[in-house]
N, C-alpha and C positions, 0 to 999 in steps of 0.2 A: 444743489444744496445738500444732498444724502451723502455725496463721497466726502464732500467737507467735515459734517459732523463725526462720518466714522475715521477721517484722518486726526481729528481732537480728538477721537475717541482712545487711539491708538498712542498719541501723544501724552493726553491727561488720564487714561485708567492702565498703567501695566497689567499687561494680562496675568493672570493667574492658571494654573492646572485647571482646564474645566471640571474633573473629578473631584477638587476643592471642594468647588462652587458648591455642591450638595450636601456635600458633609458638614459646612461651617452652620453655625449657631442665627438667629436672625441677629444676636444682638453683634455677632462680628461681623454682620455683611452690612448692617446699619454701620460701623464704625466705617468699616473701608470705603462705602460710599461717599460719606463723608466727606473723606477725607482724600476723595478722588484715587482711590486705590482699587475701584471695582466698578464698573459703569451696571447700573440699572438692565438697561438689555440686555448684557451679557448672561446678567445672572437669570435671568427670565427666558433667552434665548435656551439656556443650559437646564433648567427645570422645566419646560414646555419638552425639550430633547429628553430628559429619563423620564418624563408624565408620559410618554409616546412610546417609549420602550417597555414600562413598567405594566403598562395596562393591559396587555395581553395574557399577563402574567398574573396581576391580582384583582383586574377589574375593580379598579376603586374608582373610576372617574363616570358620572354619567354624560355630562357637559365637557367637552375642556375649550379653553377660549384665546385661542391661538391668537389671531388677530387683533382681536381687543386688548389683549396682555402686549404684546409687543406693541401696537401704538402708543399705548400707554406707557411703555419701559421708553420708547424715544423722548416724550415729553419727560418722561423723569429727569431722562439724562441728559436734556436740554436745559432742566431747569438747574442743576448741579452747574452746569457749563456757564452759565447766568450769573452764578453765584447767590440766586433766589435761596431767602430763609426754608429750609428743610422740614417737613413734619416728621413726629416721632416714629414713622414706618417707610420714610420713603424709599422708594425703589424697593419696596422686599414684596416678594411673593406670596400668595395667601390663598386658601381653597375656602371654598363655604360648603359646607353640607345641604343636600339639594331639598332640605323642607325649609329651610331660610331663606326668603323672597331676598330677591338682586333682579332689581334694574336692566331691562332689555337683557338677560339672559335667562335661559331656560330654566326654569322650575318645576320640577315634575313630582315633590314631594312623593316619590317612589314607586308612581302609581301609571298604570298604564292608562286612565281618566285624566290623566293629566299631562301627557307625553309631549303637548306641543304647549304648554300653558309657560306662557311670559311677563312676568309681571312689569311692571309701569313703577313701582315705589321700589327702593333697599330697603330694608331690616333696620331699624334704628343702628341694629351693631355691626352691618354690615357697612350702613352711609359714615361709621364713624372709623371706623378702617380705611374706607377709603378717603375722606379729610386728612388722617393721617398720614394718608402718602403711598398706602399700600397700595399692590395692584394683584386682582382676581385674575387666576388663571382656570381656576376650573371648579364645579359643582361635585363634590364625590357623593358617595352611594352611600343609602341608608333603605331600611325594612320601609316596607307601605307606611307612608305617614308616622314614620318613627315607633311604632305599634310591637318591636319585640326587640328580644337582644342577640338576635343574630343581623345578618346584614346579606339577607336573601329577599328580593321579589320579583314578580314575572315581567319588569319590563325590564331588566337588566340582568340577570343570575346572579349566582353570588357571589361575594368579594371574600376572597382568598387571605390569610394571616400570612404577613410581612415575612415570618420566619419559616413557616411550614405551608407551602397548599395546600394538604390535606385537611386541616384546621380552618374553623373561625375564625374570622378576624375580631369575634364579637358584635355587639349592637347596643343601640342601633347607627350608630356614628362610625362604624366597622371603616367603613369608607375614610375616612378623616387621618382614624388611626395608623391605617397600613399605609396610607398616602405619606404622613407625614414620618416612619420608620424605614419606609424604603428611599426616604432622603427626596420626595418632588419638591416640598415647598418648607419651609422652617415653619406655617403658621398656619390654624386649623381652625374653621368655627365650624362646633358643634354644636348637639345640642344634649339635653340632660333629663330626662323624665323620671328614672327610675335607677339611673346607673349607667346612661346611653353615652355617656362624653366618659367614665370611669371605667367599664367594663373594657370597651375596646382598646383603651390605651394600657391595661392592664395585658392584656392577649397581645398586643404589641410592643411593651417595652419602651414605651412613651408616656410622658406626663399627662394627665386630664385633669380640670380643676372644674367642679361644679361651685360656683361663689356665694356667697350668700344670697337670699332673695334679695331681688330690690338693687344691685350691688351695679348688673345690667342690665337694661332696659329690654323686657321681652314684648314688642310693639305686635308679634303676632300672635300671641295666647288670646282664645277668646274668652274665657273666664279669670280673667287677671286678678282678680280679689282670691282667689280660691286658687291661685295657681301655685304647681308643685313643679312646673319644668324649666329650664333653664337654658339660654343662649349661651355658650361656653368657651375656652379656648383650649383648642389641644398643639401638642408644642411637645421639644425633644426635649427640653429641661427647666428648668423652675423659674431662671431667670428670663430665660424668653416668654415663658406665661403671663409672669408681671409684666412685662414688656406689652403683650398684648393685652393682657385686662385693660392695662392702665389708657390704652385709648380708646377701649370701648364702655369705660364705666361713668358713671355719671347719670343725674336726674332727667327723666321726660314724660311727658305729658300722657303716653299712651303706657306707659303703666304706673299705676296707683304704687305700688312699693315703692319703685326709686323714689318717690317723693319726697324731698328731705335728706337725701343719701347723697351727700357731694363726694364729686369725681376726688381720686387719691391717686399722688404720685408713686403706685405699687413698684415700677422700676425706677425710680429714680432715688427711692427710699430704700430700696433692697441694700443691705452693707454685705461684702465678700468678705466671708470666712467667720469666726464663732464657733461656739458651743450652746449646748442646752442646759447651764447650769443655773439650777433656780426652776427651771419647769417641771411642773406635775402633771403628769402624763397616766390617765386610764388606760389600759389596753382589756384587751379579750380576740381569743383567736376566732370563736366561734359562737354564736348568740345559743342559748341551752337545747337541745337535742339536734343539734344541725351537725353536718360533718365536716370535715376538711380532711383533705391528702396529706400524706407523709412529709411530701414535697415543699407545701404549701405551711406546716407546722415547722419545717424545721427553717425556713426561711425567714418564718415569723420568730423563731427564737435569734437566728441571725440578726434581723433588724433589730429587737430589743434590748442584747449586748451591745449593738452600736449605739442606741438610745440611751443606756447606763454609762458608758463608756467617752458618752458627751456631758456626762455632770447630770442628766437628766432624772427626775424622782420617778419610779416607776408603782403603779398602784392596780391591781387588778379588776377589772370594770365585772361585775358579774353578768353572766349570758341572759340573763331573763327580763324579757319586757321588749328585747329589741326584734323579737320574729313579728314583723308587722307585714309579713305580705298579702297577709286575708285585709288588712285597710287599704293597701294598698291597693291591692286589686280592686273593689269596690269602689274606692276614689276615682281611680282608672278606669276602670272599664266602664263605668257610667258615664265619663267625661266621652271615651271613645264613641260610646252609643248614643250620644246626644247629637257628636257629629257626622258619625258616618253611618249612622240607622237608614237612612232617606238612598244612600249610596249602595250598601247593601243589599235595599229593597230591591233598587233599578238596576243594579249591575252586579249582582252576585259573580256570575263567572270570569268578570275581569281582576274581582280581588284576588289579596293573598288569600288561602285558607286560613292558616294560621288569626288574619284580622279576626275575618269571621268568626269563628271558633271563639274568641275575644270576645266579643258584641256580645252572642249568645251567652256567654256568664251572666255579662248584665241585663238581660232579659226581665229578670224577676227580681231583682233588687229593687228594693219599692224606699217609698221615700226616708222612712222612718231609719231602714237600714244604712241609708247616706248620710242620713244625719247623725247615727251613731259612728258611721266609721269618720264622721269630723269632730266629733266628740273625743274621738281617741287618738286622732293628728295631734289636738289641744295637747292631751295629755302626755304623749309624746314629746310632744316640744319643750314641757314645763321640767318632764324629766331629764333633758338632755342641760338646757338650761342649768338647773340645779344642780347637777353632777359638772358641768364644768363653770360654777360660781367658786369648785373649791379645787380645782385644777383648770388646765393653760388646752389642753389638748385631749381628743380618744385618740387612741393609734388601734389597726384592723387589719387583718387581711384584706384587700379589694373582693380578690374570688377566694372557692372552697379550693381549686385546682388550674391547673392551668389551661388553655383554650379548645372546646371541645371539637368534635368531628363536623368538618365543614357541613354534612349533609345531617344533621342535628336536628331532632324536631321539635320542637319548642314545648308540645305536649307530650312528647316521649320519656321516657328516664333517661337520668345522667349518671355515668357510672366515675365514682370514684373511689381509685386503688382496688380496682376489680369488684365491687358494689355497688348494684341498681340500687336509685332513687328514684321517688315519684317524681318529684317533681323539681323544675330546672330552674324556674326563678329563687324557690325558697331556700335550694340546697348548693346554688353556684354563686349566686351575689347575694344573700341575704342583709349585710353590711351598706351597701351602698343605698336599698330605697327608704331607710329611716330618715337620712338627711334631706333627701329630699321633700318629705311632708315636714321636718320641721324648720328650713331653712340654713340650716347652719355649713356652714363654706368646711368642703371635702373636698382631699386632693390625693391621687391615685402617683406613686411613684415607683420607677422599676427598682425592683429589689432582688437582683439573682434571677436563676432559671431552676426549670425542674429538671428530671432525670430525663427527659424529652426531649431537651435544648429548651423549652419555649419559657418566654417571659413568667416573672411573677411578680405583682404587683401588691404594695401595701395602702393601705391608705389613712391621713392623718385628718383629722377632723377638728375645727378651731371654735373658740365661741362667734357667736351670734353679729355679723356684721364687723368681726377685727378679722380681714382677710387679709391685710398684711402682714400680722403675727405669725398667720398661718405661711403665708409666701416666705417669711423670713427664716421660719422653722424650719419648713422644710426644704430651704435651698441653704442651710446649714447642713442637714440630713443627709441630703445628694450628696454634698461632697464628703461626707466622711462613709458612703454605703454605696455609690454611686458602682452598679455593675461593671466588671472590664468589658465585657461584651453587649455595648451598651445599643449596638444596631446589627440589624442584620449584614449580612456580605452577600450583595445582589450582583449578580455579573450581568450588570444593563448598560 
């Protein structure tokens, strides 16, 4: 039976360059499967082959699922040979970030407590990629229980940036990021706490889209009313992101937000080509006393001439009110300490430090202080609300600079353009954790590099629950800003 299918195979998918195979789009290896111009295993065959080369190089895989993927790529390409109605992902390749539960494969949300833990259920957005059509080849690396924004913990080391090893790939989705700029798989689920799915596709020169709340179902948050993190999709360009939102969004039972939120044809509604004429767009490079690089400034003025230069109305957002990361931490670190205090207690020296060192902030934050800093999430949201009740979009830098030193300490200073800072969440992503407390759908895009070579990232901010406005903007954007050197050059 096996030589026969790879003789149809031979006959009905002309082969392609395998080096193709990696570079294409999801939405062009969707079309050529399709259309019997690219078989299922091939292309799995060919992404399993640079996951297997790449790894040694950037350690972005904890998991990879060799065998499960290629069963899986035969029944695809059985079912093509059928002539079986197709889902909107079939045959394409997809990594999951290893704190999102998948189905008989490994899970170790990053933690050496957890190094042999296999979960029995999918992720709601995981089971919904796979309805799709997709197929999982590998778990990539994230910080202990997604807990910081680099992409270092002691059961795995660190994971390396796409463009430099010396460098971060960011976090905590660092893994996802580098995976999918080194060209393994066209399709990324992340996930988004603070800036975890934004930060590392900025440090990689890849798209990250944190969606609105509610938008997709986060079936493993265990505070779901109060939840600020996000199931995500990272992707090499805007239209493969709708592509992927669009088959993991939609209303379920295990979180209270989607309730009410029906699923949207994000790519099927996407239109090629446009302008921004008619939109009003807030910017600000830097929230009031925070810094940014030289690098990072004048790439933000690069974007905003191409943002004028599409018809769009430009209005300058002022920096004060958005350094929220004393709420944030608060919100955070309390949520961390509710559930890993017990873990902590029993198994201090199998943590990260970094977690620990976390925990301990919340230590003494006492009730009254949690309920103020939900008091000021409120306030937050009302303000963002209101400011774009009389404009379409914010536009940001993602970071202050571009990807810091791989061996980075999360409580150390960050230096930018030859200046210590205290501290590295307030003064490198300050921009991305506001959206996250108040909901509203952010999307990280390459915009240029620094004087370093390494990515830079801006990010466009839409209102409240219209994530297609935002998909449509910004893959308007892409193409008139869209970097020439838009991946790296791996010799794997």
């Amino acid at each position: 039976m096996l030589p026969r299918i790879n003789h149809l195979r031979m006959k009905k998918f002309p082969r392609l360059p395998k080096s193709e195979i990696c570079e294409m789009s999801a939405v062009a290896l969707r079309t050529l499967v399709a259309q019997r111009k690219l078989s299922p295993v091939e292309i799995v065959e060919e992404v399993l082959r640079r996951a297997d080369a790449v790894q040694p190089h950037l350690n972005c895989f904890i998991t990879l699922c060799h065998e499960q993927a290629m069963a899986q790529a035969r029944e695809a390409e059985s079912a093509v040979m059928r002539g079986e109605p197709l889902g909107l992902l079939h045959g394409l390749p997809f990594t999951v970030k290893d704190i999102v539960d998948t189905a008989n494969v490994r899970t170790t949300y990053g933690s050496l407590l957890h190094r042999d833990h296999v979960p029995t259920q999918d992720a709601v957005a995981v089971a919904r990629m796979r309805q799709a059509g997709a197929i999982l080849i590998g778990k990539t690396t994230t910080s202990e229980f997604g807990a910081k924004c680099l992409t270092d913990a002691p059961l795995f080391g660190s994971t390396r940036n796409a463009w430099d090893a010396t460098r971060t790939s960011g976090g905590s989705s660092g893994g996802a990021a580098a995976s999918i700029a080194a060209g393994i798989a066209p399709l990324a689920i992340a996930t988004d706490g603070g800036g975890s799915t934004r930060i590392p596709a900025a440090c990689n020169g890849v798209v990250g889209l944190k969606q609105s709340l509610g938008v997709v179902p986060h079936s493993q948050v265990q505070d779901a009313f109060g939840n600020y993190t996000y199931v995500t999709p990272t992707t090499r360009n805007v239209a493969d992101t709708a592509l992927m939102l669009q088959a993991m969004t939609g209303a379920h039972g295990s979180d209270p937000w989607s309730l009410g939120v029906p699923a949207q044809p994000y790519f099927d509604a996407l239109r090629p080509g446009g302008d921004l004429r008619g939109k009003r767009i807030l910017y600000c490079a830097t929230p009031a006393g925070r810094p940014i690089s030289a690098d990072v400034a004048a790439a933000f003025e690069a974007a905003l001439a191409t943002l004028r230069s599409m018809g769009a109305q430009l209005e300058q957002l002022p920096g004060d009110g958005y350094d929220v990361e004393p709420v944030w931490r608060v919100i955070n670190h309390t949520s961390w300490r509710g559930r890993f205090a017990p873990l902590a207690a029993a198994h201090a020296d199998q943590l990260s430090p970094s977690l620990l060192q976390q925990l301990a902030l919340a230590e003494h934050v006492d009730g009254v202080a949690f309920q103020q800093a939900m008091f000021a999430r409120t306030a937050l949201f009302r303000r963002v609300q209101a400011q774009l009740e009389s404009h379409d979009f914010i536009f940001t830098p993602t970071l202050s600079r571009t990807a810091l030193p791989i061996d980075q300490d999360l409580f150390g200073s960050i230096e930018i353009d030859g200046e210590a800072h205290a501290e590295v969440r307030a003064n490198w992503f300050p921009w991305t954790m506001p959206f996250n407390l108040t909901g509203h759908p952010a999307i990280s895009l390459p915009c240029g590099a620094g004087r370093d070579g390494l990515p830079i990232g801006m990010q466009l901010v839409g209102r409240f629950r219209e994530d297609l406005q935002l998909l449509q903007a910004a893959s308007f954007f892409e193409a008139a800003h869209r970097p020439a050197n838009a991946l790296p050059t791996l010799a794997f």
